[in-house]
Phi, psi and omega in degrees: 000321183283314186296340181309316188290331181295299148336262205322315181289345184284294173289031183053025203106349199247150216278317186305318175310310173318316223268296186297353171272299177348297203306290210319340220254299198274354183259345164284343169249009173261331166313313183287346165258043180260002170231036168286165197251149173236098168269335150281168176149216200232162135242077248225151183218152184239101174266177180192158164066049180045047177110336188261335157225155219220122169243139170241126180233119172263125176219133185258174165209166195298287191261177185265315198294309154316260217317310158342311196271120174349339177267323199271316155283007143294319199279335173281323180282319193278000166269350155262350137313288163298329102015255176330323177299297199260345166077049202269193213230313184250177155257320166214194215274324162320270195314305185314141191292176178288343189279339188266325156336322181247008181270296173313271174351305181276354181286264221299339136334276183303327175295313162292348130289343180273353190274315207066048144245153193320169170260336142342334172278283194337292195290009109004285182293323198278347168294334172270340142322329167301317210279337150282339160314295172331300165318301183321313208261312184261141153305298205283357188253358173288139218267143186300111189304336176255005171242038222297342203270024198192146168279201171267324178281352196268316191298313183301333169274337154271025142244017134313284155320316172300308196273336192094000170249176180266130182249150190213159185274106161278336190169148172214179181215138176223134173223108160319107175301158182077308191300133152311308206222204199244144175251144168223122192251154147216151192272090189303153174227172185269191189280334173280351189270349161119155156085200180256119186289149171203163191284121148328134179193145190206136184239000000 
């Protein structure tokens, strides 16, 4: 409540202004708890579409006691909604392998040359294709379905701010009925954060 007031006098009165110093706010105090160990959390599954697709996602925090509370299991719940929705292939920009990294680049290369524009122009373009390969690709950098104007990783940092631990996307699984296979990401992590380490991966 005191930073809301706080906000407000800052933005002078005006409520919107208010709502973007908050985000700003939570997202400048979750760089500073992102390397705090999160070993608690949630494992929360999402069915969707009647059945037809189906996601489990874990995400962890600093404590049992965040991880209880009604914000932090929305927040679990609504990244695993979105999981179903959106179909991403990683959890952030860290993970994806070299291999789908340089399978993209190079497509989006050859599509800029293939163009005529010189290659100083070409590679130009594909860093900004990569950086939409992302958007496309990684949770965290994908924009919120129920929110577009905020990522996924942004949502996770304004509740960060709110609660006061560091929260971090450990893994998820999304399964399509009818689909061969499965998408399964996981989030490499150090060694002091707690749980079990795993290999980035995607199917």
């Amino acid at each position: 409540m005191m930073d809301c007031k706080q906000a407000l006098t800052e933005a002078k009165g005006d409520p919107e202004q208010a709502e973007i110093l908050l985000r700003k706010k939570g997202i400048s105090v979750a760089a500073k708890k992102s390397s705090r160990v999160t070993s608690e959390g949630a494992v929360a599954s999402y069915i969707h579409a009647g059945g037809k697709i189906g996601v489990l996602v874990e995400v962890n925090c600093e404590s049992d006691f965040v991880a209880r509370t009604d914000d932090f299991k929305e927040l679990v719940h609504d990244i695993a909604m979105h999981i179903a929705a959106s179909d991403p292939k990683f959890v952030r920009k860290e993970d994806v392998t070299p291999e789908a990294y340089a399978r993209e680049k190079d497509i989006f290369l050859a599509q800029a040359v293939a163009s005529g524009k010189p290659q100083h122009i070409a590679e130009k373009m594909v860093a900004g294709k990569m950086e939409k390969f992302y958007e496309e690709v990684c949770l965290l950098e994908q924009p919120f379905i129920k929110d577009q104007t905020i990522s996924v990783g942004q949502l996770v940092a304004t509740k960060v701010g709110k609660l006061g631990e560091n929260i971090a996307v450990r893994r998820f699984a999304r399964f399509k009925v009818g689909e061969a296979g499965m998408t399964v990401a996981f989030t490499t992590q150090k060694p002091d954060e707690g749980g079990e380490a795993a290999t980035p991966a995607a199917k």
